[in-house]
N, C-alpha and C positions, 0 to 999 in steps of 0.2 A: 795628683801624685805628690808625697810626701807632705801634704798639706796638717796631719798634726806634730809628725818630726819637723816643721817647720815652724810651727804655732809654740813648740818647746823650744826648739832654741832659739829660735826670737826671744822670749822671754826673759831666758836664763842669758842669754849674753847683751842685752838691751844697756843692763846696768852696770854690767862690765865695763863697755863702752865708754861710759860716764869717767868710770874713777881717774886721779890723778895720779894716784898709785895702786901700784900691786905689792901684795905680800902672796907667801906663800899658803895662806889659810884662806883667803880668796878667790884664791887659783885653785885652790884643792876643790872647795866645795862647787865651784863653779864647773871643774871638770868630773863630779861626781852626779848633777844632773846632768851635762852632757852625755856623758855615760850610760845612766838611766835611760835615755833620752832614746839612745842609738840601740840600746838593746831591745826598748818597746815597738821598735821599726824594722825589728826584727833582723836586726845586721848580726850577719855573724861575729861571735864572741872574740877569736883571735886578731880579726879588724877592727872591732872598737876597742880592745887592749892597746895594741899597735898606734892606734889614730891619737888616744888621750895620752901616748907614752910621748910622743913626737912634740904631741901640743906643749904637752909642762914641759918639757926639756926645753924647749923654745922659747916657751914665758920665762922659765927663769932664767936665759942665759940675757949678753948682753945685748941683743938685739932689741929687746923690748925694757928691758929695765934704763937702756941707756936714750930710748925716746922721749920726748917731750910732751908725747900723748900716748901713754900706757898701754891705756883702756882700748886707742883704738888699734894699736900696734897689736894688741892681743885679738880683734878678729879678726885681722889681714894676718894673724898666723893660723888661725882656725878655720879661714877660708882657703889659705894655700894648702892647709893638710887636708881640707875635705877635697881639692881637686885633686891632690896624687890620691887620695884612696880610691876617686872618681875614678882614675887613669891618667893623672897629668896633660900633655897636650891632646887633642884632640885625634885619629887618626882614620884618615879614607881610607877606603879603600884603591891599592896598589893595581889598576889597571896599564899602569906603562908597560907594557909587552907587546910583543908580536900577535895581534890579534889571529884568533877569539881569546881574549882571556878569561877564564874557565873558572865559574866560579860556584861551588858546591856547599850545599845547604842541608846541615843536619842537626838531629833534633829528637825529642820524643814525638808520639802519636797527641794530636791534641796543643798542642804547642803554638801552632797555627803557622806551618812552615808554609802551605800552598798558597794561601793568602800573603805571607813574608813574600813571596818569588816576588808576585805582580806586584803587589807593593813596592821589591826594589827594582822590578822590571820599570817601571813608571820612575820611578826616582831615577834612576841610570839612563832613561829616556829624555825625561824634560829634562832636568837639572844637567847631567854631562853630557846630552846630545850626543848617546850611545848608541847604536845600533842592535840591540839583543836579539835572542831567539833562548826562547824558554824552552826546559823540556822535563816531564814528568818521569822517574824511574821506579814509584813508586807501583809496582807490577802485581802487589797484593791487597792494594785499596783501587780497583775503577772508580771510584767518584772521586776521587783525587785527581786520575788525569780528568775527569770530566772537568771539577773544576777549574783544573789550570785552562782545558782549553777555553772554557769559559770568560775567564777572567784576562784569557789572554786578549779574548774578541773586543770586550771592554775597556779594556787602555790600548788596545793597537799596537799591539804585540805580539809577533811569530811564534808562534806554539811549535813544537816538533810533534808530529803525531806519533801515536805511541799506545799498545793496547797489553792489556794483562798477562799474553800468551809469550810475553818477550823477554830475554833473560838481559837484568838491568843493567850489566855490563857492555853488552853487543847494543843494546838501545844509547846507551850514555853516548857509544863510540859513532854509532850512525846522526847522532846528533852533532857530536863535533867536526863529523864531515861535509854535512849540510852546512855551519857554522863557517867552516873553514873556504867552500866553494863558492857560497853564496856572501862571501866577505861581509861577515858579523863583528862586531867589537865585542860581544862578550855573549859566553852562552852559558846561561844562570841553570843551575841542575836543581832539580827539588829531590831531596831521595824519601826514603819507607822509613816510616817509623815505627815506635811499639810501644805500649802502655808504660813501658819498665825497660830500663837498659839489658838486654840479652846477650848472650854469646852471638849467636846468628847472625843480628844486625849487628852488628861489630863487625863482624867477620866482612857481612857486603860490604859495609861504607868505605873498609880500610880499601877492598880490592877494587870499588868503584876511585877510591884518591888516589891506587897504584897504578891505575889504566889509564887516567886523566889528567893526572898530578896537575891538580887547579892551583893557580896564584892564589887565590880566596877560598878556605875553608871555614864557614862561618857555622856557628853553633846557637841554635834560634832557641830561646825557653821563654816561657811562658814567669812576666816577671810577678805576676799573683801568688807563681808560689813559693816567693818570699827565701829566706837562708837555703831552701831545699833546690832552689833555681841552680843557686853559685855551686852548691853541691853536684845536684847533674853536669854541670857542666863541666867541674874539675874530672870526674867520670870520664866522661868524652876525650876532654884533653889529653887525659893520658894514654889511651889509642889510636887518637887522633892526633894530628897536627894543627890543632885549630890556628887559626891568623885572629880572629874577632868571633863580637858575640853581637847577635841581635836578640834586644828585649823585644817579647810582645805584652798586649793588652797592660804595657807602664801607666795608661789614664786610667787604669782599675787598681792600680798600686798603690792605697791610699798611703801606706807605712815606707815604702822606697827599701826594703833588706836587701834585697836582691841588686840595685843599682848599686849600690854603696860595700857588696861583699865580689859579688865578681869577680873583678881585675886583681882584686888580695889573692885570692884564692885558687884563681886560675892560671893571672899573671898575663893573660889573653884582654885587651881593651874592650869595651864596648863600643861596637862603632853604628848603630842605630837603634831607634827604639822605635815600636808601633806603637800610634795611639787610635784610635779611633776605630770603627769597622769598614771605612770608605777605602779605596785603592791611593788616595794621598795620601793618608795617614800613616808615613813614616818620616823621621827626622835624624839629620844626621847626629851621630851624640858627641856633644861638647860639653867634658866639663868643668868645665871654669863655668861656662853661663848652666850649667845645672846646681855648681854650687854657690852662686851666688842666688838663684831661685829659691833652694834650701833655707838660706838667713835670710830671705824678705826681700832682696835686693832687687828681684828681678829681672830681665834677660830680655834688654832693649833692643839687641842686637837679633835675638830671634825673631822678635817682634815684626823686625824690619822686613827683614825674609821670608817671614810668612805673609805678610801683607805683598810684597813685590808677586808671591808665586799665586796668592790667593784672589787678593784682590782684583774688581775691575777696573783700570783705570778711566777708562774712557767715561764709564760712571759717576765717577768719584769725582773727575774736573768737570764733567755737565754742571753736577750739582754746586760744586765749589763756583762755577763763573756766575752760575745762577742766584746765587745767597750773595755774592758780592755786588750782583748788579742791581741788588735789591728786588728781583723778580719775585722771590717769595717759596717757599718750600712746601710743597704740596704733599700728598698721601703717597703720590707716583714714587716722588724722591726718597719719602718716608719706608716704604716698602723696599725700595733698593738697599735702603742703609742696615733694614733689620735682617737682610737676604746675607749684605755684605759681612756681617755680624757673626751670621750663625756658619759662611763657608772658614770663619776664620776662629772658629772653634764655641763662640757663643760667650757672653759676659764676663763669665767664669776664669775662660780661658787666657782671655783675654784681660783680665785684672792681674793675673798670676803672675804675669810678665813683665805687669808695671811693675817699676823701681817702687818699693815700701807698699804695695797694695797686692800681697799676697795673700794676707790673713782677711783682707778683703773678700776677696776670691772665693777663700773658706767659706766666708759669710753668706755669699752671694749663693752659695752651693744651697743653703739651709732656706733662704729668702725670697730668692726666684725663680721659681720654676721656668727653667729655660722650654719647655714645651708652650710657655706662651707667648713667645716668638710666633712660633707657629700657628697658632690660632689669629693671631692680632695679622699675620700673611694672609690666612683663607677671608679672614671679616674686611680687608682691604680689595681681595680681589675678588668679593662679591657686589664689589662696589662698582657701578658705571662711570664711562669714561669722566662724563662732565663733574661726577660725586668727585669723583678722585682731586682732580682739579682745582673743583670749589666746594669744598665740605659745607660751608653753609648754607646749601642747598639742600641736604640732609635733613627731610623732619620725621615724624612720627613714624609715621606709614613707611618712608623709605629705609627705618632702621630696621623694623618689623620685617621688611624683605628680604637686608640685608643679612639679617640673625642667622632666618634661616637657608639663606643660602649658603652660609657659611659654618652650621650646624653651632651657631651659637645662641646667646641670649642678646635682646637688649641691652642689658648692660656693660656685658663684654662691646659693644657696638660702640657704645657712651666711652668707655676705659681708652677703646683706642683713639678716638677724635680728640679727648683731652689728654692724652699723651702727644698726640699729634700737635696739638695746640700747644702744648709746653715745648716742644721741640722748636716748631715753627719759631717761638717769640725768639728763644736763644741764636737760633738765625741768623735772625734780623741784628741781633747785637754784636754779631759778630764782623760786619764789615763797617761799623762806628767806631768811634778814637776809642781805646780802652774796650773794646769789644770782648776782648777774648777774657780778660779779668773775668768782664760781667758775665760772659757764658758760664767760667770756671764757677762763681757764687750762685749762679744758677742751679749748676747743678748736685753744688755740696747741699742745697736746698730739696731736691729730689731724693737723698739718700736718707737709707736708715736713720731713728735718732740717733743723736750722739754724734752725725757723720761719719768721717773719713774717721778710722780708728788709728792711735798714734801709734808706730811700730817701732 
């Protein structure tokens, strides 16, 4: 996500940075690729008007003219306006009430509200150790409630049954009695959608919010389709009473319009985004750490927290007490770390986050095919116990098994033992005086030429 609106303005404010002064002819043309910049990412017109009016008023007043470093004064004021266009502080959702607090999801058809429910059934689950109970009202799509019940089976999650022939009002209402006897903290509604905003669905949603009058009316779009998302969405608004917005498929948003027009437009936060197609893959939305991701800066702070929810630990100090004790790091270990890798979004993902290695990220998108992850997984677990172990037991014949047990080649076999073997060596360097240096020059050795690219 916003991986070339990022690539721009990195660029265009790199040199900014630098100067020791500002005029106003460097500010101008500087806020003129900005500009460019936010329109090519498809942000609505009246928010990047607005965004670049706030910025120069700011550059030229005395806050920045009267700093001692200009340059950098000027992107800590272009960072603080990219969070209020984000939405300024971050905002949860408001479940302190008298349980079940009632929280209702609408949306276009295709939007991917059914999979939002589980998504934030699981998120409401782990993370706030909620008690939910889902329920379907969507009475003119059945594979809608099929899905949910499906999806409910899958994260461990109470579905309300619920079949076509029911009118979604008297269903919404037997669900929040169920909710309400069976002592539920929140019973998440999924409602019907339709290709195009209609009279009709208006008409239900409003009467399904006048029945249920939910704490959370949240308004789910599909964030691919760019200025037309914050559009729908303003739509809704003004029938609805929406509380927040959930982006989906935002890892398919390469340009971010949609994340960046929103909250202008609606005046309603965003308060999650989906990435991925897995039932984890939502995040709550903060943006300050999205728009520090924006300028290169990256979002250490997510990083942390998706490793706490993703990560094994138990795995991860195996290995750690193992490298330190100088036992040696084997294929087993090796396999773990590419498993841990890929649950915590894949290379990619994970560079994006690092502070200054976003455009990395980029790169990495062009350079690695993250699917050989997955290969280099099956050619290790066509490997036997003792191979795994001690690879240099490994000759001919046993690669030639290994290929094709793992529907590869030879040389794929080869690829992974000498990436193994480069991993291994940095290891061992790692529990020596100055270890971690040397891992570091390790691996700026392993990257593209040119290395780590300056941002």
């Amino acid at each position: 996500m916003f991986n070339s609106l990022s690539e721009r303005l990195s660029k265009t404010l790199q040199s900014m940075g630098k100067k020791a002064r500002l005029t106003e002819d460097n500010i101008a043309s500087t806020l003129k690729e900005v500009r460019k910049a936010l329109l090519e990412a498809d942000v609505a017109l009246p928010v990047v008007k607005q965004f670049v009016s706030q910025v120069r008023t700011r550059a030229l007043g005395r806050e920045v003219r009267a700093s001692l470093t200009p340059g950098q004064q000027f992107l800590k004021v272009v960072q603080s306006e990219l969070e209020a266009v984000l939405g300024g502080p971050s905002e949860s959702l408001n479940l302190a009430q008298r349980p079940p607090a009632i929280v209702l999801l609408a949306g276009l058809q295709g939007a991917g509200k059914t999979t939002t429910a589980a998504k934030l059934a699981k998120f409401l689950t782990n993370r706030e150790k909620k008690k939910v109970l889902l329920v379907s009202v969507d009475v003119y799509r059945p594979a809608a409630m099929e899905q949910l019940a499906t999806l409910g089976a899958q994260i461990e999650v109470d579905v309300f049954p619920s079949t076509p022939d029911q009118n979604p009002v008297a269903l919404a209402q037997a669900a929040l009695q169920k909710a309400e006897s069976a002592a539920y903290d929140v019973l998440l509604v999924d409602t019907a959608g339709r290709l195009g905003i209609d009279e009709d669905m208006m008409k239900e949603i409003s009467g399904l919010h006048q029945a249920l009058n939910p704490v959370e009316t949240l308004f789910v779009v599909d964030a691919m389709t760019g200025q037309d998302a914050a559009n729908t969405a303003k739509a809704f608004s003004d029938v609805l009473p929406l509380t927040g917005v959930i982006l989906t498929k935002a890892d398919g948003d390469a340009r971010g319009g949609a994340a960046l027009s929103v909250k202008t437009i609606t005046g309603q936060p965003i308060k999650f985004m989906g990435v991925g197609e897995t039932v984890d893959g939502l995040e709550a939305f903060h943006p300050d750490r999205l728009a520090s991701r924006i300028l290169g800066m990256g979002d250490i702070m997510g990083l942390i927290e998706e490793a706490e929810q993703k990560l094994d630990k138990e795995k991860a100090e195996k290995v750690a007490k193992k490298v330190l004790k100088g036992k040696g790091f084997d294929l087993e270990d090796f396999r773990d770390q590419l498993q841990q890798m890929r649950n915590m979004g894949g290379m990619k993902a994970l560079l994006e986050k690092m502070p200054g290695m976003g455009q990395m990220g980029a790169q990495m998108q062009n350079q690695v095919d993250e699917k050989q992850f997955v290969r280099m997984e099956a050619v290790i677990n066509s490997m036997t116990p003792i191979e795994r172990r001690d690879p240099e037991v490994i000759n001919g014949s046993r690669k030639q098994r290994i290929a094709a047990g793992s529907g590869t080649d030879v040389q794929e076999v080869n690829k992974v033992l000498k990436q193994h073997k480069q991993m291994s060596k940095m290891m061992k360097k790692v529990g020596k005086k100055g270890g971690m240096q040397k891992m570091m020059r390790g691996i700026s050795g392993m990257m593209p030429p040119g290395g780590m690219p300056r941002l």
